[in-house]
DSSP file (Angstrom, degrees, kcal/mol; ACC not computed):
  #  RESIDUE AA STRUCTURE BP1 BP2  ACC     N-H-->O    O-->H-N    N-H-->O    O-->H-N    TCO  KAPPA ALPHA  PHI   PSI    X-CA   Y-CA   Z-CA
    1    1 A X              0   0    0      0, 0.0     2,-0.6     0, 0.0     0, 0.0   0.000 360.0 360.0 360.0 148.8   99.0  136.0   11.4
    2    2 A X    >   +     0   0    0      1,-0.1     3,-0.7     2,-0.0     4,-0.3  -0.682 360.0 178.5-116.5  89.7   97.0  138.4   13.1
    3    3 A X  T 3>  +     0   0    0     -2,-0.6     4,-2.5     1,-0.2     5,-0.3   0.535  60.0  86.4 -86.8 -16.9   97.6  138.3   16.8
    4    4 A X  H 3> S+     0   0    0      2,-0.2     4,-2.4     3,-0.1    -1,-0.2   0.877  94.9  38.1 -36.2 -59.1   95.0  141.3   17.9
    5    5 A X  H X> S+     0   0    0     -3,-0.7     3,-3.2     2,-0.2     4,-0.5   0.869 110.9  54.1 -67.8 -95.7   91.7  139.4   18.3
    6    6 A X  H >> S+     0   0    0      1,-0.3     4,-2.0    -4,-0.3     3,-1.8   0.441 121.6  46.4 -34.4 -72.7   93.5  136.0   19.9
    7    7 A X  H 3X S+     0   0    0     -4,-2.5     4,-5.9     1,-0.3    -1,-0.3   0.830 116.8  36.6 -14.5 -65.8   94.5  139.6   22.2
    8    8 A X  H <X S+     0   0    0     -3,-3.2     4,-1.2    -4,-2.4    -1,-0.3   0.822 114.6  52.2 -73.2 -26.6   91.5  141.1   22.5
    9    9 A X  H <X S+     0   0    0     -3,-1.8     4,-2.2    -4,-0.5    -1,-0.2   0.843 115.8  44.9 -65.9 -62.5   89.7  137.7   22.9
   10   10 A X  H  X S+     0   0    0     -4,-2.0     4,-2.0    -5,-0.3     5,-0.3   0.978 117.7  47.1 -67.9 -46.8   92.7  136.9   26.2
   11   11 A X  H  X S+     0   0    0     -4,-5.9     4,-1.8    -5,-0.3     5,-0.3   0.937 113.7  45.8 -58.1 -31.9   91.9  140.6   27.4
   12   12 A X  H  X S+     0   0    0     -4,-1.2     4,-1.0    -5,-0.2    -2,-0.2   0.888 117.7  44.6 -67.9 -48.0   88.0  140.0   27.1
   13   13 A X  H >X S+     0   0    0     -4,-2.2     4,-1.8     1,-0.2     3,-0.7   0.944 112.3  50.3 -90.3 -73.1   88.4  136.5   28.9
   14   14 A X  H 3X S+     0   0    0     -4,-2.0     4,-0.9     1,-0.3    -1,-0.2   0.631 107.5  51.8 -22.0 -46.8   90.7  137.7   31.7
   15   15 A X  H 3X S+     0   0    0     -4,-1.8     4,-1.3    -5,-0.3    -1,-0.3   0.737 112.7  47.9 -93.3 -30.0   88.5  140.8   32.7
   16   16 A X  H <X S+     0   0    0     -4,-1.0     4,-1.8    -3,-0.7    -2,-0.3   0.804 103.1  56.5 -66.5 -30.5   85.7  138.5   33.0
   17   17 A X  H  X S+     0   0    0     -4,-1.8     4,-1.9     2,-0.2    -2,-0.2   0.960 106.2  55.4 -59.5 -43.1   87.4  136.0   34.9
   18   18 A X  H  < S+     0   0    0     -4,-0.9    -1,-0.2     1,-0.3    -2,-0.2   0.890 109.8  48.7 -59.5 -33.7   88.2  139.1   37.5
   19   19 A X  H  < S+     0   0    0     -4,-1.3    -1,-0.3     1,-0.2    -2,-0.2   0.806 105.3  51.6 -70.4 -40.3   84.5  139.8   37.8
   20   20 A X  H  < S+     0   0    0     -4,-1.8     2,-1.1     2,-0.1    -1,-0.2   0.600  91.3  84.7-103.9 -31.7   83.4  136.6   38.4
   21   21 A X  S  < S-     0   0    0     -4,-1.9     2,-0.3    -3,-0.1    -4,-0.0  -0.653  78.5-133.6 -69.5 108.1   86.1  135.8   41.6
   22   22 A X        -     0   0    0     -2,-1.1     2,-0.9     1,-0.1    -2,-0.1  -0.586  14.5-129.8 -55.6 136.7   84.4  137.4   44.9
   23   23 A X        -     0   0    0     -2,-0.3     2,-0.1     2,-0.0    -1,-0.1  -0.717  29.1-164.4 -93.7  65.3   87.0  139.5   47.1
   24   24 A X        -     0   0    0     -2,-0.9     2,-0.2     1,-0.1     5,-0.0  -0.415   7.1-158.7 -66.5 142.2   86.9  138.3   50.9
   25   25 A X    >   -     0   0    0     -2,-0.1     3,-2.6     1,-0.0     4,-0.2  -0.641  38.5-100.6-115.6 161.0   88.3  140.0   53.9
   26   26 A X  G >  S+     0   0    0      1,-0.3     3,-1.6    -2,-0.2    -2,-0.0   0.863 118.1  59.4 -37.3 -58.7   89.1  138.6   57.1
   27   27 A X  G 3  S+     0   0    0      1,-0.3    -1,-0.3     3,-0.0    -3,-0.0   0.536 100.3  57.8 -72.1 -14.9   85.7  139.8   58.9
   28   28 A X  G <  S+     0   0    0     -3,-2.6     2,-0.5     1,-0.1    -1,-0.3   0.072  87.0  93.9-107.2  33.3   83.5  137.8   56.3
   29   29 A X    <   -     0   0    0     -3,-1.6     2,-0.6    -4,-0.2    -1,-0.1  -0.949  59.3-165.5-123.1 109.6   85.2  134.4   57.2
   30   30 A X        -     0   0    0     -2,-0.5     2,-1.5     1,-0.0    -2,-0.1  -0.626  29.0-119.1-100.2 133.5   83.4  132.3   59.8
   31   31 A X    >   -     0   0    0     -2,-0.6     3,-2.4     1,-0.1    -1,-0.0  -0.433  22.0-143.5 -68.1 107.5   84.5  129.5   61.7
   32   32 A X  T 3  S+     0   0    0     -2,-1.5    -1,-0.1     1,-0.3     4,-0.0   0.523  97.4  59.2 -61.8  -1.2   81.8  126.8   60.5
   33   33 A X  T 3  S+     0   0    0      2,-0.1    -1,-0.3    -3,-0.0     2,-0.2   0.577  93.4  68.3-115.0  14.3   82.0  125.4   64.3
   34   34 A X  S <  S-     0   0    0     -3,-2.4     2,-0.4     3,-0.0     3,-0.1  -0.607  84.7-134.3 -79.4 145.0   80.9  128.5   66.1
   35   35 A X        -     0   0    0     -2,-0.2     3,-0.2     4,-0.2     6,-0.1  -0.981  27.0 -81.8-115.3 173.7   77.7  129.3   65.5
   36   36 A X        -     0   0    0     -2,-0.4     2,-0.4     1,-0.2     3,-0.3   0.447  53.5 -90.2 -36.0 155.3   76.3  132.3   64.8
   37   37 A X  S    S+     0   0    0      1,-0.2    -1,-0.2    -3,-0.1     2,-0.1  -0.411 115.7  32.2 -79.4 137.9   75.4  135.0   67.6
   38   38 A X  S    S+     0   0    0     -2,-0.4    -1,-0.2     1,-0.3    -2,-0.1  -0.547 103.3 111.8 117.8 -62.5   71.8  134.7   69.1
   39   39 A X        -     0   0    0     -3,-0.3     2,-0.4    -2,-0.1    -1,-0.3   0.071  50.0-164.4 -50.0 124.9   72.2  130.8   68.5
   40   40 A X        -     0   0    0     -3,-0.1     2,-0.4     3,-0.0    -1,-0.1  -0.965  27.2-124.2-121.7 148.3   72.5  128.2   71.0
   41   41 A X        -     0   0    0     -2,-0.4     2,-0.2    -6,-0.1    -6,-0.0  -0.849  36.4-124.4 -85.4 140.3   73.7  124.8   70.5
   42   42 A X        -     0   0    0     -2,-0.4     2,-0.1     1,-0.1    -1,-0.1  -0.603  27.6-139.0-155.8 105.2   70.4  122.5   72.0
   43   43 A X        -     0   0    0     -2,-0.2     2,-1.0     1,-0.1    -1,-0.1  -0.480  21.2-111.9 -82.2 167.3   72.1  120.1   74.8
   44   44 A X        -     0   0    0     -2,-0.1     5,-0.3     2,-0.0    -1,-0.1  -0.717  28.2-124.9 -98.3 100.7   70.8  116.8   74.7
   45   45 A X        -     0   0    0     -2,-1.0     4,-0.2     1,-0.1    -1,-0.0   0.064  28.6-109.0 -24.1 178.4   68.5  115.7   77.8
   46   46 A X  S  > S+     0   0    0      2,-0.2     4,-0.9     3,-0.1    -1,-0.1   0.536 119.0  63.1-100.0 -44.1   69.5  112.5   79.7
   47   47 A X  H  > S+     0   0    0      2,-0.2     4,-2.1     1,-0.2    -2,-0.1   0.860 107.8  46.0 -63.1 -35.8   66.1  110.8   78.1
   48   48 A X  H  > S+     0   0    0      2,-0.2     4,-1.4     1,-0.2    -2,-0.2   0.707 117.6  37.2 -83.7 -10.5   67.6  111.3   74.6
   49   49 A X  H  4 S+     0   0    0     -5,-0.3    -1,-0.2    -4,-0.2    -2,-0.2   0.644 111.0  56.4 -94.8   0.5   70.8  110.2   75.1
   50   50 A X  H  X S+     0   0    0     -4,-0.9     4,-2.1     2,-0.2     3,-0.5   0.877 114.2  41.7 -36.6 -80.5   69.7  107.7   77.1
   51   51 A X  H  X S+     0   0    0     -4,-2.1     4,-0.7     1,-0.2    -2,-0.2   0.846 107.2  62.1 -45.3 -45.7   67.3  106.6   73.7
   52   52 A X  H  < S+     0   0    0     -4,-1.4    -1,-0.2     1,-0.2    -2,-0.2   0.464 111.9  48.6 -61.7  -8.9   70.4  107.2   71.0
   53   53 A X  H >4 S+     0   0    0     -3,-0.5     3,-5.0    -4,-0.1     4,-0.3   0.882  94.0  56.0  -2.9 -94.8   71.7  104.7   73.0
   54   54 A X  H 3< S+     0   0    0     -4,-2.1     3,-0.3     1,-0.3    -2,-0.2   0.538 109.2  59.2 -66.4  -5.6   69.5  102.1   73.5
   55   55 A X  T 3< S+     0   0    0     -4,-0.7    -1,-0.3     1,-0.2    -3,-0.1   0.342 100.7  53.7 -91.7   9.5   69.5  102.0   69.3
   56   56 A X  S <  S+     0   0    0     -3,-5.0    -2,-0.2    -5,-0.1    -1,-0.2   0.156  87.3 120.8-125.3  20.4   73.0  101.4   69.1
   57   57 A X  S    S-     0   0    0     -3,-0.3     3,-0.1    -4,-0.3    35,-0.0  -0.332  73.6-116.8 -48.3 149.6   72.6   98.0   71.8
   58   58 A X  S    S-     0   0    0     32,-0.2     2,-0.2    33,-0.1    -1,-0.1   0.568  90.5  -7.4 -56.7 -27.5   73.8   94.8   70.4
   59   59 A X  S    S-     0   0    0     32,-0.1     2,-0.3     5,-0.0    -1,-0.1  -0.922  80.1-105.2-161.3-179.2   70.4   93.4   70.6
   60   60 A X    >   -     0   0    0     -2,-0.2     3,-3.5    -3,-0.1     4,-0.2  -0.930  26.1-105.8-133.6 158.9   67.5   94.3   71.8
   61   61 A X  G >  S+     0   0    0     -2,-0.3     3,-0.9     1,-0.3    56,-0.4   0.682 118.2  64.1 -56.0 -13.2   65.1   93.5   74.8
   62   62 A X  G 3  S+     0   0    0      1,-0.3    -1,-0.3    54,-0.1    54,-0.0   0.796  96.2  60.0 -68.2 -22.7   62.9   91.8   72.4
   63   63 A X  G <  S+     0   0    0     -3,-3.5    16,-1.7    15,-0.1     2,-0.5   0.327  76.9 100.5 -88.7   3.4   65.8   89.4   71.9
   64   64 A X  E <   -A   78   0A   0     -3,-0.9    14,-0.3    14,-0.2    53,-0.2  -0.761  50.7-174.8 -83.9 118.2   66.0   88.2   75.4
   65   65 A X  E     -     0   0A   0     12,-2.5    54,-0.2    -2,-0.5    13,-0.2   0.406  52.7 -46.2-112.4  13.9   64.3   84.8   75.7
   66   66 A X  E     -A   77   0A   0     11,-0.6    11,-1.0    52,-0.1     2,-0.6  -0.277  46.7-116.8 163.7 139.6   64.3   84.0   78.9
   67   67 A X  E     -A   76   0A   0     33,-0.3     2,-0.6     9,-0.2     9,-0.2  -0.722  14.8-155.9-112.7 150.0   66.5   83.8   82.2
   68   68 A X  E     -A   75   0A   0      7,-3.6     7,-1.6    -2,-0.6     2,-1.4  -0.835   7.9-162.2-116.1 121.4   67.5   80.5   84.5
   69   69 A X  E     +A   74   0A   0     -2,-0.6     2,-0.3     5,-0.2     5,-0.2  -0.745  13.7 174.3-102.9 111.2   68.4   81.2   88.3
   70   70 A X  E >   -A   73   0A   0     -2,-1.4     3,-1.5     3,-0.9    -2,-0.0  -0.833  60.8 -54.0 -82.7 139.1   70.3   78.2   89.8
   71   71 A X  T 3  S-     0   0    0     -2,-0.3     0, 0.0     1,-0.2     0, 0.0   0.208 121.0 -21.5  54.0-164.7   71.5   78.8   93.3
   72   72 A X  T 3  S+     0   0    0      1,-0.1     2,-0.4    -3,-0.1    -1,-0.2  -0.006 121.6 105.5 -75.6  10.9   73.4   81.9   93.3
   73   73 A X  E <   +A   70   0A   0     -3,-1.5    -3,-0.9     2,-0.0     2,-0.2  -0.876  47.1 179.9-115.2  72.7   73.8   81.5   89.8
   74   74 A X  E     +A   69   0A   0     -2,-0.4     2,-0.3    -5,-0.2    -5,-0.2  -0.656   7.6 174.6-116.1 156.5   72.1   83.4   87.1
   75   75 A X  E     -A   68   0A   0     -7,-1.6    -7,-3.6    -2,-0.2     2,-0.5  -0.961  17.7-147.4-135.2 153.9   72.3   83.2   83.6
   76   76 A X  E     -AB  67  83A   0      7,-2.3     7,-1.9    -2,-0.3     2,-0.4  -0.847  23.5-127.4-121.5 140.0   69.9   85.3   80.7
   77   77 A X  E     -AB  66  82A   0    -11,-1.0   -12,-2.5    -2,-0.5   -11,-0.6  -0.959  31.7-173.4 -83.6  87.7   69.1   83.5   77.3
   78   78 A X  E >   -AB  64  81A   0      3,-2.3     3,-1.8    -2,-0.4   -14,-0.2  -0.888  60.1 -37.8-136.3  90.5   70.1   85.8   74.5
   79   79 A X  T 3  S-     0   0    0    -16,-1.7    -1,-0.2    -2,-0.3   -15,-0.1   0.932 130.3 -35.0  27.0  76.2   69.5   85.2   70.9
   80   80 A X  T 3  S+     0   0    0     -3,-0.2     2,-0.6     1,-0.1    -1,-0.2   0.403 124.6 116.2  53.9   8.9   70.2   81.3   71.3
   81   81 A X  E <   -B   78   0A   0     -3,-1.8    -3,-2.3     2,-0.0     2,-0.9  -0.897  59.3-144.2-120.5 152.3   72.8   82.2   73.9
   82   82 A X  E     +B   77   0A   0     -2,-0.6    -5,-0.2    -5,-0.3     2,-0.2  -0.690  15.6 177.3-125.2 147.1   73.5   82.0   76.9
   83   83 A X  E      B   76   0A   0     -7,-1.9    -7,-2.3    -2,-0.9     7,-0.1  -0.474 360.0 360.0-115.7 135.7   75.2   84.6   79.2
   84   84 A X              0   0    0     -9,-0.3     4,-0.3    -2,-0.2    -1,-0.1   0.105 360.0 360.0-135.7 360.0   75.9   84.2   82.6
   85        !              0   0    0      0, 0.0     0, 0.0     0, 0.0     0, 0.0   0.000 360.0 360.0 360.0 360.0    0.0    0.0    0.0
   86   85 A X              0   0    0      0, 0.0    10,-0.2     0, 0.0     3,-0.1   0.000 360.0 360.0 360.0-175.2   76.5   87.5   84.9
   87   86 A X        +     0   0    0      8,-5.5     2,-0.2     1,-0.2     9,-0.1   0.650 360.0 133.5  58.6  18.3   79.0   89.7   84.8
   88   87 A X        -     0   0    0     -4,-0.3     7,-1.6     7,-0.3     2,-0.5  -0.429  56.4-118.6 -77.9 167.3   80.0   88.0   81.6
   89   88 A X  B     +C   94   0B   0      5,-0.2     2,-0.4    -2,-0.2     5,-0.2  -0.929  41.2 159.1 -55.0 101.9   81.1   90.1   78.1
   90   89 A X        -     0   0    0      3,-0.6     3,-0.4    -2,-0.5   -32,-0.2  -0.793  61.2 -10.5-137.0 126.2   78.9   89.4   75.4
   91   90 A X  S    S-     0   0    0     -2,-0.4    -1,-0.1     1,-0.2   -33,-0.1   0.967 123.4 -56.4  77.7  28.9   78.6   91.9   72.2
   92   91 A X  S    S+     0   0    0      1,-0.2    -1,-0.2    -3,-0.1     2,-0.1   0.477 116.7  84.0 111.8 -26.6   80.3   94.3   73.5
   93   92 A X  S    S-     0   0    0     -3,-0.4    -3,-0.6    14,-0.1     2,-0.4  -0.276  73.8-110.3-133.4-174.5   78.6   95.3   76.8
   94   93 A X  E     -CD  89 106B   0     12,-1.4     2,-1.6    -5,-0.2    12,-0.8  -0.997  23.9-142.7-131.1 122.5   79.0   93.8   80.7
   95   94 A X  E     + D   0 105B   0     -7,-1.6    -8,-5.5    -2,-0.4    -7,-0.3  -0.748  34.0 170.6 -82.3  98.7   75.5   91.8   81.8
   96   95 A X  E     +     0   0B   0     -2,-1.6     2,-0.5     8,-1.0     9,-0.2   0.972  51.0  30.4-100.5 -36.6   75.9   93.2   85.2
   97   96 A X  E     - D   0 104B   0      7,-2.4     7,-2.8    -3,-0.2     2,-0.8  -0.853  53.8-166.2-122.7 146.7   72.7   92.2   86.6
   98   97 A X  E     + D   0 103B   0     -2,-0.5     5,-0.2     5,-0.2     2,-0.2  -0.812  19.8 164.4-120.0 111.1   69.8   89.3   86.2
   99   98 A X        -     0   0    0      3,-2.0   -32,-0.0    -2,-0.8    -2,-0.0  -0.511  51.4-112.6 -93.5 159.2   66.8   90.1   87.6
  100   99 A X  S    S+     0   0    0     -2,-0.2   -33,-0.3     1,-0.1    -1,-0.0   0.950 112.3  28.7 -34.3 -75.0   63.7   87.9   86.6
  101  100 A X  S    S+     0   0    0     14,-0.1    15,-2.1    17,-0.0     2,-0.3   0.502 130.2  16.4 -64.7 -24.6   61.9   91.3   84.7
  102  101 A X  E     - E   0 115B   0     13,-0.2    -3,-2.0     2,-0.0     2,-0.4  -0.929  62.1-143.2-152.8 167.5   64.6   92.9   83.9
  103  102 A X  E     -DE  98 114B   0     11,-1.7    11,-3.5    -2,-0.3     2,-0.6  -0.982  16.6-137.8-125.4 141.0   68.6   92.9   83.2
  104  103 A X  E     +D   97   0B   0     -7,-2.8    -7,-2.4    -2,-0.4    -8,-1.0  -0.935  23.8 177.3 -96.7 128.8   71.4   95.5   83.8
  105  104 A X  E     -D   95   0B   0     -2,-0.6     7,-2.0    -9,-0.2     2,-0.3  -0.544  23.1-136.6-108.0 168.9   73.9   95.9   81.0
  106  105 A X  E     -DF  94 111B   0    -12,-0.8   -12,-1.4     5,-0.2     2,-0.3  -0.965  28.4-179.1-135.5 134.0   77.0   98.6   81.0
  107  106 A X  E >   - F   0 110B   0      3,-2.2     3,-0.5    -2,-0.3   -14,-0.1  -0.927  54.9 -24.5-167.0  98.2   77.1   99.9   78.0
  108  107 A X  T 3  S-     0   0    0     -2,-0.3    -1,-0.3     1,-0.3     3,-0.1   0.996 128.6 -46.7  61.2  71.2   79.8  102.7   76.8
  109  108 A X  T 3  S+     0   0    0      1,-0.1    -1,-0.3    -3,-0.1     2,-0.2   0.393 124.4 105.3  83.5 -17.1   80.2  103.8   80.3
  110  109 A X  E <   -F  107   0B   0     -3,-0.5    -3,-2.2   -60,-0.0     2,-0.4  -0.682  66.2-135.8-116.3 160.2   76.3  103.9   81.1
  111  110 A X  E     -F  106   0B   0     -2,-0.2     2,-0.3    -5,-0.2    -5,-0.2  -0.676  27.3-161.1-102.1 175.2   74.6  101.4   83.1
  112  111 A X        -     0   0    0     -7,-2.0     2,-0.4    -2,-0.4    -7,-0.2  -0.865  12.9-144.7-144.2 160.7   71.4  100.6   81.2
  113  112 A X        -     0   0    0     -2,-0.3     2,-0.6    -9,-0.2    -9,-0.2  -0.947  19.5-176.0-131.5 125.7   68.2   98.9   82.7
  114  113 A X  E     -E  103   0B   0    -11,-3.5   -11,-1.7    -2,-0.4     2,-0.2  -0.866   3.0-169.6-123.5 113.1   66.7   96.7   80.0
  115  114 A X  E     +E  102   0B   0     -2,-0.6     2,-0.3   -13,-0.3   -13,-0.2  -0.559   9.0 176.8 -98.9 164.8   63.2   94.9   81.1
  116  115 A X        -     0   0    0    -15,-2.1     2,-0.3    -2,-0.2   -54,-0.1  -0.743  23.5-116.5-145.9-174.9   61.9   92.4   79.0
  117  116 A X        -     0   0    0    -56,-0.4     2,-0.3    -2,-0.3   -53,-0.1  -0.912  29.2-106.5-140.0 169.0   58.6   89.9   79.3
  118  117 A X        -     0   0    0     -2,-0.3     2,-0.5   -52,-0.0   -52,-0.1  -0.449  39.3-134.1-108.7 147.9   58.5   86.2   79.6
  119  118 A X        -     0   0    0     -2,-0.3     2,-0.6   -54,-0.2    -1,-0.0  -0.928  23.6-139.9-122.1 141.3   57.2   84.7   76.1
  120  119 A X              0   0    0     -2,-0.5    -3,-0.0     1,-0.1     0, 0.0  -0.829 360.0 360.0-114.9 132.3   54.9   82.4   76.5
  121  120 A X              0   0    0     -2,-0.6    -1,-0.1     0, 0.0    -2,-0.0   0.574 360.0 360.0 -12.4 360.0   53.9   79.0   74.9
């Protein structure tokens, strides 16, 4: 057997191998949550988190069909249920039922969600 080429063949393979690895130093390794200098990270107004919000409701004001005030007593109509305040439902607190409009809490934020009467 002639073990020279398989050699020359391992040396050939080997010295390519070396070429092909890039050789990083400390100073060219960033931390991917920094960003770069000149950059600022872009805070999010109080109207856009406000909106990324209101898409992650349980429902949505369209789903409100309709509210009944008894007495001191009010309750909102909610996709075929109904929710009386200061109840739980889906997640959220209905803390107040207004005629136009409801207040949910919702992750910590109080929310105002107005809705319209459907009509016959």
């Amino acid at each position: 057997m002639n073990k020279q080429p398989k050699l020359l063949i391992l040396i050939i393979f080997i010295s390519t191998m070396s070429l092909s690895i890039p050789a990083y130093t400390k100073e060219d390794l960033k931390d991917p949550f920094i960003p770069p200098q000149g950059f600022r990270v872009k805070e999010k107004t109080e109207e856009e988190k406000l909106e990324e919000l209101m898409k992650k409701l349980p429902f949505k004001p369209e789903d409100i069909q309709g509210v009944v005030m008894e007495n001191d007593k009010k309750y909102v109509i909610i996709n075929n249920q109904i929710v009386q305040q200061s109840d739980k439902f889906q997640g959220l607190i209905i803390e107040i039922i207004e005629k136009d409009h409801l207040v949910v809490i919702f992750r910590k934020r109080k929310i105002t969600l107005p809705f319209k009467k459907k009509g016959l």
